[in-house]
Structure formats: structure tokens, C-alpha cells
C-alpha positions as CSV (number, residue, x, y, z in Angstrom):
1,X,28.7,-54.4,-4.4
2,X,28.5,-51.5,-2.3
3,X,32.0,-50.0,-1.0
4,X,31.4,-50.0,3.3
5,X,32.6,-46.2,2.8
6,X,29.2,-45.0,0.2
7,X,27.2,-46.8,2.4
8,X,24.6,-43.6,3.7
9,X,22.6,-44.3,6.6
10,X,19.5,-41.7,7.8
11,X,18.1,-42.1,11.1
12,X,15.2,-40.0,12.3
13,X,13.3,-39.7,15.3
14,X,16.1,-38.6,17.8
15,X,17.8,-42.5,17.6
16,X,20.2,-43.1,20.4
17,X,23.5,-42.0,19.7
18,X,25.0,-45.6,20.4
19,X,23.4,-46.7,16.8
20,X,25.2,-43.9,15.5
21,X,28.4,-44.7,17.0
22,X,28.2,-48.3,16.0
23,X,27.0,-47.4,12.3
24,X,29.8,-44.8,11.9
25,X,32.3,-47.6,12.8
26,X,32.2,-49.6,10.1
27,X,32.5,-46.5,8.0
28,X,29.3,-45.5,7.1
29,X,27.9,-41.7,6.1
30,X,24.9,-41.4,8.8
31,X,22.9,-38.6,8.9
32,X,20.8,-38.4,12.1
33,X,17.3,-35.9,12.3
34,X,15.8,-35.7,15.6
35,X,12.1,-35.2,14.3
36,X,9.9,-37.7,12.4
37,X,9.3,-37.1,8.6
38,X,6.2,-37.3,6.8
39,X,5.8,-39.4,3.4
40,X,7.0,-35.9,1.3
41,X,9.7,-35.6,3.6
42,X,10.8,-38.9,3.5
43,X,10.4,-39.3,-0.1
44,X,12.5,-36.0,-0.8
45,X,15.6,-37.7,1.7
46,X,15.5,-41.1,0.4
47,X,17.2,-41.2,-2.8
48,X,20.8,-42.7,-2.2
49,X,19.7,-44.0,1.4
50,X,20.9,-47.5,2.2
51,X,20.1,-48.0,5.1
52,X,16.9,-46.2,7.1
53,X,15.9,-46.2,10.5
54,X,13.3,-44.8,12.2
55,X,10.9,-45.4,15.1
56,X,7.3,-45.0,15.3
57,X,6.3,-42.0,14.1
58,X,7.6,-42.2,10.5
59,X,5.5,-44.2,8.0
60,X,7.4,-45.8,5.5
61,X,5.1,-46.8,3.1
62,X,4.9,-48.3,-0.9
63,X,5.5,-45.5,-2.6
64,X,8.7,-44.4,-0.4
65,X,9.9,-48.1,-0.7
66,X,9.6,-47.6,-4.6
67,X,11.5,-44.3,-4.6
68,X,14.4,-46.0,-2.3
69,X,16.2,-47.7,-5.4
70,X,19.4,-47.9,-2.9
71,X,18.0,-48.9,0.2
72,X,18.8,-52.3,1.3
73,X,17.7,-52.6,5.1
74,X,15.1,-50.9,7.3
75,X,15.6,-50.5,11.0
76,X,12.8,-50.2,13.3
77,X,14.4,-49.1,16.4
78,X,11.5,-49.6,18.7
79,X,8.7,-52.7,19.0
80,X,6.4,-52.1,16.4
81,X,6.7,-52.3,12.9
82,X,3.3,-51.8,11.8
83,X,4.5,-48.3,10.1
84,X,6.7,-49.9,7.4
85,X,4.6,-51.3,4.4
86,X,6.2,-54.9,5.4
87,X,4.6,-56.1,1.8
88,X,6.1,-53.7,-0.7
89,X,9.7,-54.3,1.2
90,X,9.8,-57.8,0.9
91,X,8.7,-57.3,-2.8
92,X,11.8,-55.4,-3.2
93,X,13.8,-57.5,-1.4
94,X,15.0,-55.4,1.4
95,X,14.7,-56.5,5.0
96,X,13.5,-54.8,8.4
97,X,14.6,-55.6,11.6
98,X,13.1,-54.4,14.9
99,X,13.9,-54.5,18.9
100,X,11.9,-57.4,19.9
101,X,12.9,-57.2,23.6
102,X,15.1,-54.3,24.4
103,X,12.0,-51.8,25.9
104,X,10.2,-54.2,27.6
105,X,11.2,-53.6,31.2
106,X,11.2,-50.1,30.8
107,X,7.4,-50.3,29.6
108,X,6.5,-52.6,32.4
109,X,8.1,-50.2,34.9
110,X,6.3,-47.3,33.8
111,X,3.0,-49.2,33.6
112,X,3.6,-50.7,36.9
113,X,4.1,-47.1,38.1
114,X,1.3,-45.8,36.5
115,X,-0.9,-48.5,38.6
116,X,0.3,-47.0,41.8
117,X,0.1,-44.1,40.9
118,X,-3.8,-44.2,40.0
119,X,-4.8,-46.5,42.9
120,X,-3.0,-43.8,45.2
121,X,-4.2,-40.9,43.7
122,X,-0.8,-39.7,43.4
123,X,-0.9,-37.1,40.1
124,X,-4.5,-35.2,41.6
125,X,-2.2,-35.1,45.4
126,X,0.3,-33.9,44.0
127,X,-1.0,-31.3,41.6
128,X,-3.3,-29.7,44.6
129,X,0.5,-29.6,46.8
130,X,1.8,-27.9,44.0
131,X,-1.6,-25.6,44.0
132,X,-1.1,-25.0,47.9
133,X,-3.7,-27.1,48.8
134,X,-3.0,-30.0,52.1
135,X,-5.1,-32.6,51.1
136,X,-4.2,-35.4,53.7
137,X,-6.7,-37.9,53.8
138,X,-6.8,-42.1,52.4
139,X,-10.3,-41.0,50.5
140,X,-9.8,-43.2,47.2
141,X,-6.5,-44.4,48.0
142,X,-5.7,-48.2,47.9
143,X,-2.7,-50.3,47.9
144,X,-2.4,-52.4,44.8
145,X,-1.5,-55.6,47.0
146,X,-4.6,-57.5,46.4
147,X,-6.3,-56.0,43.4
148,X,-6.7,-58.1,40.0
149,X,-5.1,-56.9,37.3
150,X,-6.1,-57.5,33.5
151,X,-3.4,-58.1,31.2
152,X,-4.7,-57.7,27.5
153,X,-1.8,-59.2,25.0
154,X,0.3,-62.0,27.0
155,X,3.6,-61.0,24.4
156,X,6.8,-59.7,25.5
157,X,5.7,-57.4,27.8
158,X,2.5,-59.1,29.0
159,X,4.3,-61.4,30.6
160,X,6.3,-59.9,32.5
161,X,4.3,-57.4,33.6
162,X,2.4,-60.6,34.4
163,X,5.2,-61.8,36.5
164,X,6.2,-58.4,38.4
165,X,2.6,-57.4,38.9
166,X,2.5,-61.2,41.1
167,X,5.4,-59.7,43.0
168,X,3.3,-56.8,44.2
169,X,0.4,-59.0,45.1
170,X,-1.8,-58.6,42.5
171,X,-3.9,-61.1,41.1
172,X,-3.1,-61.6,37.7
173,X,-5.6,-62.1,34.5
174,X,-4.8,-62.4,30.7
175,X,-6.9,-62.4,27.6
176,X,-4.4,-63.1,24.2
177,X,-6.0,-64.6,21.1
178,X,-2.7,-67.0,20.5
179,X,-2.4,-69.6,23.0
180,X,-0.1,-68.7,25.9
181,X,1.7,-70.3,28.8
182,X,0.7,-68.7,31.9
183,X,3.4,-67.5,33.9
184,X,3.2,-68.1,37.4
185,X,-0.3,-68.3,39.2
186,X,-1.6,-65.6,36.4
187,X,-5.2,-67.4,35.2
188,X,-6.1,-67.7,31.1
189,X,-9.5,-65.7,30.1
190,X,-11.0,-67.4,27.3
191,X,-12.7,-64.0,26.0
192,X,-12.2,-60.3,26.9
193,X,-15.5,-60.0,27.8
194,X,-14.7,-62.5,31.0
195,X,-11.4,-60.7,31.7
196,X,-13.3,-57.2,32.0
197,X,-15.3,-58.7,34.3
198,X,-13.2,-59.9,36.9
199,X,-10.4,-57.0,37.0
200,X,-10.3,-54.0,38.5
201,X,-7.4,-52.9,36.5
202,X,-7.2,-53.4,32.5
203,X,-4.1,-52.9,31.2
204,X,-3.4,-52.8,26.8
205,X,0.0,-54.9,25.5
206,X,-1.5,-55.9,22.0
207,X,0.3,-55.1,18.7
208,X,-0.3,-52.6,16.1
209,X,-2.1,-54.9,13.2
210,X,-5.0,-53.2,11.0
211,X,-7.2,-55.8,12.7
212,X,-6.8,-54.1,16.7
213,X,-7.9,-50.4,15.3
214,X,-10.6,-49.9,17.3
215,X,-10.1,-52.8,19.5
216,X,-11.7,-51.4,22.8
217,X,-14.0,-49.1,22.6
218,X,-17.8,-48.2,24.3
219,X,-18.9,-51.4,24.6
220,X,-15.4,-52.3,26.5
221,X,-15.1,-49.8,28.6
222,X,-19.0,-50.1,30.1
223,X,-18.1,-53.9,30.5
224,X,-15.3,-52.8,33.3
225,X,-16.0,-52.9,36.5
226,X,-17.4,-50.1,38.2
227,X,-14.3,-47.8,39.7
228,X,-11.6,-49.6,37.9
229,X,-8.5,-47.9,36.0
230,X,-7.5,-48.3,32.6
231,X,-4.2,-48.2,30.9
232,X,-3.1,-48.3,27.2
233,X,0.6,-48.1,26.4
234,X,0.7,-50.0,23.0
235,X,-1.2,-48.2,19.5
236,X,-3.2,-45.3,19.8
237,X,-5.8,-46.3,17.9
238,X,-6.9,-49.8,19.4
239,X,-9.2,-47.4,21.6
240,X,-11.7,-45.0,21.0
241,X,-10.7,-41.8,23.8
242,X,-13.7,-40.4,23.1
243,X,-15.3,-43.5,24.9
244,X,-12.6,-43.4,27.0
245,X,-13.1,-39.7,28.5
246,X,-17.1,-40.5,29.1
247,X,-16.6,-43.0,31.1
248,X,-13.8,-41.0,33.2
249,X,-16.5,-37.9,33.5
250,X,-19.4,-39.6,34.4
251,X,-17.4,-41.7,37.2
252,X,-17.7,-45.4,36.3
253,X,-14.2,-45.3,35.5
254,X,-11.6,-43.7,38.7
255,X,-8.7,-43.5,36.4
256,X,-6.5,-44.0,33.3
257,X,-3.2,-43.6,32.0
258,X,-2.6,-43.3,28.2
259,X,1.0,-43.2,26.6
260,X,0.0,-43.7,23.4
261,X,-2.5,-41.6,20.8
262,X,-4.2,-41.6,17.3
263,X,-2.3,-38.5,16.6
264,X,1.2,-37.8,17.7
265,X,3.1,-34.9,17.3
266,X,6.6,-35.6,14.8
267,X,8.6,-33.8,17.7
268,X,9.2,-31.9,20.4
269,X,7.6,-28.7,21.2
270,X,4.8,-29.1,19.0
271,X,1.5,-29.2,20.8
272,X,0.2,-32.3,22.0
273,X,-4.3,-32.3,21.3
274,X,-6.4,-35.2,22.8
275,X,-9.7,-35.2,24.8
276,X,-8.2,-36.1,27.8
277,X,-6.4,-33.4,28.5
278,X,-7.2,-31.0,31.6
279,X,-8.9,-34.4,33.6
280,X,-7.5,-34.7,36.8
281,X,-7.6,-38.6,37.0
282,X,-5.8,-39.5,33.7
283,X,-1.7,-39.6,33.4
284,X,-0.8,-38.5,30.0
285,X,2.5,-39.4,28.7
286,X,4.4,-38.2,25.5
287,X,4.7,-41.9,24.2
288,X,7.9,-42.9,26.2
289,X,6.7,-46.2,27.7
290,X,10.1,-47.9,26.2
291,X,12.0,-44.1,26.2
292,X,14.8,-44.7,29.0
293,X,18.5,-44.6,28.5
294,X,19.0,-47.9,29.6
295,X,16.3,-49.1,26.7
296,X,17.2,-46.6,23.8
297,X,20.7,-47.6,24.3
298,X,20.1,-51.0,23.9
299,X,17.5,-50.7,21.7
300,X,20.5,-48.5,19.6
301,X,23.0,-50.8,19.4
302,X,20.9,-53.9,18.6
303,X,19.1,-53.0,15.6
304,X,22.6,-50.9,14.5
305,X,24.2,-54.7,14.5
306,X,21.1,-56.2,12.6
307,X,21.5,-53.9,10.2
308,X,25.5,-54.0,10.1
309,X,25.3,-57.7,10.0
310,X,23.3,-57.8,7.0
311,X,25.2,-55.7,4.8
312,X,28.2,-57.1,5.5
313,X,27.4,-60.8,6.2
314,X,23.9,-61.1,4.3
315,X,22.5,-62.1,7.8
316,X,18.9,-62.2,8.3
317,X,18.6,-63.5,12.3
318,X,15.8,-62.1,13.5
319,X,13.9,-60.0,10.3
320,X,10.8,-59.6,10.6
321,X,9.9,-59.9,7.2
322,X,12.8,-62.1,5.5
323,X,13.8,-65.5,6.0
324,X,16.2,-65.9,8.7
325,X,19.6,-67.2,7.4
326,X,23.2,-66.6,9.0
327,X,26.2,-68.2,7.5
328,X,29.8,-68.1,8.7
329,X,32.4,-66.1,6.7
330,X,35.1,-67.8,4.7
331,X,38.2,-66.3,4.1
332,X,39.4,-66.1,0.3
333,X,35.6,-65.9,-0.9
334,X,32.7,-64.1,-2.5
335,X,29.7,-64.0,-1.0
336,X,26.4,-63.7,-2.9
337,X,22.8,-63.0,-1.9
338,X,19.7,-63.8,-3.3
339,X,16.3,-62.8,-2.5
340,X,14.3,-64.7,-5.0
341,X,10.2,-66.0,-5.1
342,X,9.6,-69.0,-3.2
343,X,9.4,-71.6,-6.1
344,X,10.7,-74.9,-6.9
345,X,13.8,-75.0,-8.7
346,X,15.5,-72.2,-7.6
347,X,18.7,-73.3,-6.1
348,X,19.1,-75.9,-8.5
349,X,19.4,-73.1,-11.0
350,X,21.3,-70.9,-9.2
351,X,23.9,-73.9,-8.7
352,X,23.4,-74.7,-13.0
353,X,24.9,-71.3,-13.5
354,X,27.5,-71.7,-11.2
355,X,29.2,-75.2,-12.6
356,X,28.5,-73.7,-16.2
357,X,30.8,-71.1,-15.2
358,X,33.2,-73.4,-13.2
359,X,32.6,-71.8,-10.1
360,X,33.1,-73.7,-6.6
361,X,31.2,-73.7,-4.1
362,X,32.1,-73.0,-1.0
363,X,29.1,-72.8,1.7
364,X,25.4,-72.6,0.8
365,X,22.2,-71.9,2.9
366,X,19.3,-71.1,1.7
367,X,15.7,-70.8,3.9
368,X,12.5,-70.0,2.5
369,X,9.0,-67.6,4.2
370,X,5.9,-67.3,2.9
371,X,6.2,-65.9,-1.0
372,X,10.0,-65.4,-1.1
373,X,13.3,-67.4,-0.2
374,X,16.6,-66.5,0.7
375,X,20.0,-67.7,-0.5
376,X,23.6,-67.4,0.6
377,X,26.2,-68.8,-1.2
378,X,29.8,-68.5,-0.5
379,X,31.8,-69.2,-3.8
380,X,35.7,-69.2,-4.9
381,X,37.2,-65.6,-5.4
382,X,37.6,-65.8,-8.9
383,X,34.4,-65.8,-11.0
384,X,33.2,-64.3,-14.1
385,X,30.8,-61.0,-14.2
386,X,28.3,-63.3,-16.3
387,X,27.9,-64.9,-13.1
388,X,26.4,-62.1,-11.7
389,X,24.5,-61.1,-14.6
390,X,22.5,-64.4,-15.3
391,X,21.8,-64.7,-11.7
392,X,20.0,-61.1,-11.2
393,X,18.7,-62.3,-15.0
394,X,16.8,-65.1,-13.7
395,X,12.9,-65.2,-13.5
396,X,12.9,-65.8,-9.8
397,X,15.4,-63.1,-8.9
398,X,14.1,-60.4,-6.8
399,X,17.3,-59.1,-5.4
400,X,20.7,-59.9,-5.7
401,X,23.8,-59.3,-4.0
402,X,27.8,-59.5,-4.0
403,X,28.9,-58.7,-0.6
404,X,32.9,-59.5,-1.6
């Protein structure tokens, strides 16, 4: 059992201060960094780390999971959790939440912006202002009222971008490999290929698994229509920018906006490298589709009560990689969890060792996921230490804990 007051907490990546606020009040030691870490980094910081959060730039892969003997819980305070090794911390029983929901508006926003933007010619107007130059004329400038807009991953934020991109008068496409409800009068593509050929504005919303590296590329982007703009503000590497800048040079394209990149910086002030720099039809953004106040804060103090939660409850709502289980306290008890391998027999042997040893239970739940299974069990607050000891004993046992 770990005393509330040892529990150390690092955050890196510049997390909202409300995670640290609600962290520090149940009486954690949180140590906050403002840049991402590298493996080495990480690997030097982790040793007596509880609980870690980061956001998108720090990997957390096998071999820092197998260094963190103490960690319990990993907190992805953004979308994505494609940079945790998802594998090797379910294999060591310790359980990652993410933020779901809490960005989404503030990347539809920006991508609805970004639309405008483009289709008015906004960032080249306003760069030759700033040069001196009075460029009024409607040359390449076109409401977005009427224009069809592709929507590539129908998730989260698909959909509503799906729904507020209606609002403006668009005409609204989508191409997801899951099947989807469409939203409104928005129209289901049954391939990419037949979405790229019917809008005049693709927009990226897909996820960061292995399988999407290189997801649009070449062959994509001379599929699009002739003069359309293109948008990415999910994984850097589902497109290839090389392909990306061509077709924005030689015209077939007539704009982009990218928020996302192969290679990011860890922090500020560092320089920023990509071939689409110094192109006068591209918006370039430092990865901050879901970076406003309103969404950090949230974001903050949602994945600071996951976290919380499970250390002091055992709860699981909403893991990404553990079996979801929330039981009610009890007063006068001790609360035990146990991450074990998903076989048969399991709870009737935790439940053996219990009567052996006399000890009453109180409230049980138990759900299982893929390989492993997850078991809470509230029991009377007197109970021998062999307890403990034959359940972490057991061949099943991947993790065990007394949480009071």
C-alpha cells in the first residue's frame, strides 16, 4: 500500500496547471517539466514515479515501462495514446487513461478556421498588408457556403466537424473504415478513393495506429480535385509532405494547413524544419489543434481524476488499456486489486484464499479484456498478511494491490 503522501507524480510537456492543482490535493509530490523527454531522459526520471503524465511528444515505450518498478498509472493528457507501448503496460499491470473528448471543439474550431482561411486567401492577404502591399481584389477568394468538404475519420471530432461544417453550408462527405452513423445530411463514402473525388476540401481526423503511417500520400493527393485544399491536424506521419509540397508548387493543389509533423520539436524555441515552410498557401501550426485554455484545462483536470480515482478507488472507467471496473467504497474495509491473466478459475481462487483465511467479503467486481482481467474486492478490515502474500503468489497474478 502506498501512503497518499509518497505518492510522486511527473508531468511533462507543459500540463495545465489545473492537473497539478487537483494532484497536489490529494497530497501528492508532483513534479511538473514544461519540455518533452526523450527515452534517456525519461528513463533517468522514472525510478520512484507513480504516476506519469505526458502528452504527445514523449514516448513511453517497453523498456521505460520496465525501469518504472513504481509506476502504477499513465496519463495521456491529450487524444492519442499511440506513444505509450499500450502492450508492455498492460503486461505490468498499470493502466493509461487519455482525454477522449475534452479537445474536440477546440480542434474543430481551428480546422474550421483554417478552411476559411484558405478559401479566402486570408494568411497570403494578410502577409502582403503586413509587407505594404494593398492587394484588394476577390481573385481566388470563395465563401465556403456551398463547397463539399471531405471528412477522413468520422470519430470524435469527425463528427462534429461534420455537424458545424453543415452549419456553414457545406456539403458534407465522410470516408471511416468502422461503420458510422451519419450525422445530419453528411453522405457515407464507401472508399477514399470516391471521397477524393467529390470534395473540394479534404480534411484528416484518423488516429495514430502503426497501420495509418503513410496513409495519404502521392497517389492521394493527385486523386484530389484540381484546386482543392488540404488539411491534416491528427499524426504527422499518415502523410507524406514531400507529396504534399509538390502538389502545392506545381498548382493542382490551392492550399493546405498542417498542424501536425513527422518531427516535432520537445519544446519551445527550438526550431521547427519541414518542407513546407516559406509557401505562401500553407498555414503551419506548432501542433495546438486541441491547445486552448478552455481544452487544456479540461483536458487537466479529467485525466488528473482518472488517475486519482484509480489510486485511491482502483477505478478503471474509461482506460484505454484495462478493463473498466468502478466499485463503490465501504466504510470499515480493505480494498484489494488484482490485475491477473484472463483465465478460468481465477476468482474462484482468489475467493479459496480468502475463506481459508476466514476473510469476509464485502463487495466484489471483477471484468475481464482481451488477455488480462481485473478484480476488486472489498473485504473485512482485519485480515492476515498471508492474504496478501498468496494472492500476489498466485500463477495468474500480474499485479496486486491493497488500497486500505
Amino acid at each position: 500500500m502506498i501512503e497518499q503522501a509518497k505518492i510522486r507524480v511527473l508531468l511533462v510537456e507543459n500540463i495545465h496547471p489545473d492537473a497539478v492543482s487537483r494532484l497536489e490535493s490529494e497530497g501528492y509530490l508532483v513534479e511538473s517539466l514544461d519540455a518533452a523527454l526523450d527515452e534517456d531522459e525519461l528513463l533517468a526520471r522514472i525510478g520512484g514515479v507513480h504516476l506519469l503524465g505526458i502528452r504527445s511528444k514523449t514516448q513511453v515505450t517497453a523498456r521505460v515501462i520496465a525501469a518504472a518498478t513504481d509506476l502504477v498509472g499513465i496519463g495521456a493528457f491529450c487524444i492519442g495514446t499511440d506513444q505509450i507501448d499500450l502492450a508492455a503496460a498492460s503486461k505490468a499491470g498499470i493502466a493509461v487513461f487519455n482525454a477522449p473528448f475534452s479537445n474536440t471543439r477546440s480542434v474543430v474550431e481551428l480546422a474550421l478556421a483554417e478552411i476559411i482561411m484558405l478559401t479566402r486567401r486570408l494568411s497570403e492577404k494578410n502577409a502582403a498588408m503586413h509587407e505594404g502591399v494593398w492587394d484588394k481584389a476577390a481573385d481566388g477568394s470563395h465563401e465556403v457556403r456551398g463547397r463539399t468538404l471531405g471528412i477522413v475519420g468520422y470519430g470524435n471530432i469527425g463528427t462534429q466537424m461534420s455537424v458545424l461544417a453543415e452549419n456553414l453550408g457545406m456539403r458534407v462527405y465522410f470516408y471511416d473504415t468502422a461503420d458510422k452513423l451519419a450525422l445530419g445530411n453528411a453522405k457515407r463514402c464507401g472508399t477514399l478513393d470516391e471521397l477524393l473525388e467529390v470534395a473540394d476540401t479534404v480534411t484528416l481526423h484518423v488516429d495514430g495506429r502503426a497501420g495509418n503511417s503513410g496513409f495519404f500520400g502521392e497517389e492521394q493527393f493527385a486523386r484530389m480535385r484540381p484546386r482543392s485544399i488540404f488539411l491534416n491536424l491528427s499524426r504527422g506521419f499518415v502523410i507524406d509532405h514531400a507529396a504534399l509540397r509538390r502538389h502545392l508548387v506545381s498548382g493542382h493543389l490551392a492550399g493546405a494547413a498542417i498542424d501536425v509533423f513527422p518531427k516535432e520539436p520537445k519544446g519551445r524555441g527550438e526550431e521547427f524544419q519541414s518542407e513546407l515552410r516559406g509557401l505562401p498557401n500553407v498555414i503551419l501550426t506548432p501542433h495546438i489543434g486541441g491547445s486552448t485554455e478552455e481544452a487544456q484545462a479540461d483536458i487537466g483536470g479529467f485525466v488528473a481524476n482518472k488517475m486519482t480515482r484509480f489510486v485511491t478507488e482502483g477505478a478503471t472507467t474509461l482506460s484505454i488499456n484495462m478493463p473498466h471496473v468502478a466499485l463503490p467504497e465501504q466504510e470499515r474495509t480493505h480494498r484489494i486489486v488484482h490485475v491477473h491473466h484472463n483465465m478460468p478459475g481465477v476468482l474462484a481462487q482468489v475467493n479459496s484464499i480468502l475463506a481459508h483465511h476466514s476473510v469476509n467479503i464485502e463487495g466484489q467486481l471483477l471484468a475481464t479484456r482481451g488477455e488480462y482481467g481485473y478484480l476488486i474486492t472489498d473485504i473485512g478490515a482485519d485480515y492476515p498478511d498471508e492474504v496478501v502474500t498468496r494472492l500476489r503468489a498466485m500463477d495468474q497474478t500480474v499485479r496486486l494491490r491493497v488500497l486500505s
